[in-house]
N, C-alpha and C positions, 0 to 999 in steps of 0.2 A: 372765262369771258362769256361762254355759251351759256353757262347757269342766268348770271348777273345780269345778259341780256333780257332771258324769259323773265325775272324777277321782274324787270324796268316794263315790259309789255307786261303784264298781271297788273303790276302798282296804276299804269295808265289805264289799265280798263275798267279798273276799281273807279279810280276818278273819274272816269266819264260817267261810270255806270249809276255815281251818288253826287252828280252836280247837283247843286236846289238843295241839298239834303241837310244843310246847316238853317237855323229857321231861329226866329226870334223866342226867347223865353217867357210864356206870358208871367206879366206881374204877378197874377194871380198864384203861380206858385210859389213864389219868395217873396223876400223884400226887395230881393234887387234883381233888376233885368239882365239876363245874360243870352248865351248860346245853346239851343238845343240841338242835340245831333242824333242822325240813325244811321250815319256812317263815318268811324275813325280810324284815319291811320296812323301811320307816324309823323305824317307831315302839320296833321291836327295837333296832334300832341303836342309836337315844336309851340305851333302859331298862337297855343291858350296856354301852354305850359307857366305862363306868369301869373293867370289865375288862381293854379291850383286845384281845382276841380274842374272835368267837363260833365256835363249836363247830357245824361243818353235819355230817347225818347224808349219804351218799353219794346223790345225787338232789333234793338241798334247794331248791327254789325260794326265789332271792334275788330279790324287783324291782330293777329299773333303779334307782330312786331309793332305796333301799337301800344300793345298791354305791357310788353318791355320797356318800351318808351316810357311810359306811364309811372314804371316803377322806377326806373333809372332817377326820374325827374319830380319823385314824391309825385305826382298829378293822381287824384282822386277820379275814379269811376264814378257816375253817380246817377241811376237810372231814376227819372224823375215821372212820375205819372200825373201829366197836365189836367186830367179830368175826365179827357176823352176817351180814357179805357173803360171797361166793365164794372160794375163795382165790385166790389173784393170783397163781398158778406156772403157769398156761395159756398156751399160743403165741398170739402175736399179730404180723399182718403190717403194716408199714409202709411205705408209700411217697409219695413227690412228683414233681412237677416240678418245674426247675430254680426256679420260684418260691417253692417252698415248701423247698427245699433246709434252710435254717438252723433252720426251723421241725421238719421232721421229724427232724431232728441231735438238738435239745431232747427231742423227744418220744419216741427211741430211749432217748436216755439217762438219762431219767427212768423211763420204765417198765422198764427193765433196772435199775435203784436198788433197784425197789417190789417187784420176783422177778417179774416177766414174763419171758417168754422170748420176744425180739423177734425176726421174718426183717424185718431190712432189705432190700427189694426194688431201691432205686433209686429217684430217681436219685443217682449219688453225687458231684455236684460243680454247681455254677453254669453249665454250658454249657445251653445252649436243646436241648428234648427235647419232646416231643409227649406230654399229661397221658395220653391215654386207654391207654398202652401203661403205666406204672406203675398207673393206678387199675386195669387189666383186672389186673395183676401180683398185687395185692394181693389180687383177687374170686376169683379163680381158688387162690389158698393158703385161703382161706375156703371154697370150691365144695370143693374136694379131700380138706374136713377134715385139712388139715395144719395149717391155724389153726382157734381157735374164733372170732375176730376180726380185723376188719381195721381200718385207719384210712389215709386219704389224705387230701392236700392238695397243694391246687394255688392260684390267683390268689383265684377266691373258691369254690369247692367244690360248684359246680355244674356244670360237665364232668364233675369227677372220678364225682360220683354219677351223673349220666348214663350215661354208660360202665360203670362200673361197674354198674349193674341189668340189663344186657344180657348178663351171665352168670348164667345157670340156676340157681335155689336164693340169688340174693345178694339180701339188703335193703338196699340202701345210703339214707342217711339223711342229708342236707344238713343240719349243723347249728350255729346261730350260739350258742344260751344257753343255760340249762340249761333251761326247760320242755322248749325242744325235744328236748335231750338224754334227761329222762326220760319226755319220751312216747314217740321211736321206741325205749326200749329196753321199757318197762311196758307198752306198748301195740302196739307194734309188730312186736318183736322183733327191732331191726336187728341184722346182724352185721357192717354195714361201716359205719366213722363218716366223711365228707367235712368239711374245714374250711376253711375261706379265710383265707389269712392277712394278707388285704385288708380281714377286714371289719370293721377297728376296734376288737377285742379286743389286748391285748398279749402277750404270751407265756405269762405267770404263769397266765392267766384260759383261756387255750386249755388250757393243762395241765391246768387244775384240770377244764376241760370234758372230757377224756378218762378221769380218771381216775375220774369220777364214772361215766359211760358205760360204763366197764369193769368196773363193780363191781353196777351195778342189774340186777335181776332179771325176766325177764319175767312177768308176773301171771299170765298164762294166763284161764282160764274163758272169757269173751263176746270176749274177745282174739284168745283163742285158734281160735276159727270163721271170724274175720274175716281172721287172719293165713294160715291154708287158704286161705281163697281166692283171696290173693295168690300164693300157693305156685302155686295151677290154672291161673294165667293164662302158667304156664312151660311147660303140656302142652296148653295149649286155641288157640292161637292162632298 
């Protein structure tokens, strides 16, 4: 009863915390007008589940028990980008090791669909390679401003960002869902995203994590003071 309680006080904070947060579809993206969201639960799922598809704004907080919902009831995820994002004609680097090989293949060829301009770094085949010589590959195209982003993956995407923050000016950001997704970019302002392609996500759902990632903006203001001083600890130490 004591679990089931905190559940019910979590799920009600969530709701407070994303009233407003359903919004009209503009025309302009489809043919037809629907709902756009940047926060679903399960109780969303229920109330469009007729639709068949919900409509996420880029950075939408789904819960867990949401995305079960989702699947239980065939409901399509579907992150929709109205306009107001960046444009997506920016470089972007990528790289893996030989674990994440199939995974970064997907994730070239997708963001090269969407008009990114992808440096494939490596590595380019299933032979055994050491992560931190592709994650440094990728930080180093990000450090250089030859990319404005980078993305790595490896077993689970904790070497790769290891590594990778040990070159000067990189934010690398280990990330499994999307909260985390849209806080090191809103909050953060990661430029390098780490992924594991161990941790229990399927491909679709890693995808949808990148391109979400690529598209959110940093907030700046009180962010923005705090992200300085991460910057300082590249010249103080």
């Amino acid at each position: 009863m004591r679990v089931e309680r905190i559940r019910e006080m979590v799920r009600q904070a969530l709701l407070e915390k994303s009233s407003g947060r359903a919004k009209p579809l503009p025309t302009a993206v489809g043919k037809t007008q629907g709902t756009l969201h940047d926060f679903v639960n399960e109780r969303t799922v229920v109330e469009f589940r007729s639709e068949g598809v919900l409509c996420l704004s880029p950075g939408a907080i789904v819960t867990p028990l949401a995305r079960d919902m989702a699947t239980k009831y065939k409901v399509r995820l579907q992150i929709v980008d109205t306009g107001t994002s960046s444009a997506t004609s920016f470089r972007v680097a990528v790289g893996s090791d030989h674990a994440g090989f199939e995974l970064k293949e997907a994730i070239c060829k997708d963001l090269t669909h969407r008009g990114y301009k992808v440096e494939d770094v490596g590595t380019h085949g299933k032979e055994s390679v050491d992560y931190p010589d592709f994650a440094v590959a990728v930080a180093k195209m990000v450090r250089s401003g030859h990319c404005r982003r980078g993305v790595f993956i490896d077993g689970a995407g904790i070497g790769g960002a290891m590594a990778a923050n040990k070159i000067s000016g990189v934010r690398a950001a280990h990330c499994r869902d999307h909260f985390e997704v849209k806080n090191s970019r809103t909050h953060n302002d990661a430029n390098v995203l780490t992924l594991g392609h161990q941790g229990g996500n399927d491909f679709d759902s890693i995808l949808e994590l990148v391109r979400t990632w690529l598209v959110l903006p940093f907030e700046g203001g009180r962010h923005a003071r705090r992200v300085a001083k991460i910057e300082e600890l590249d010249r103080g130490w």
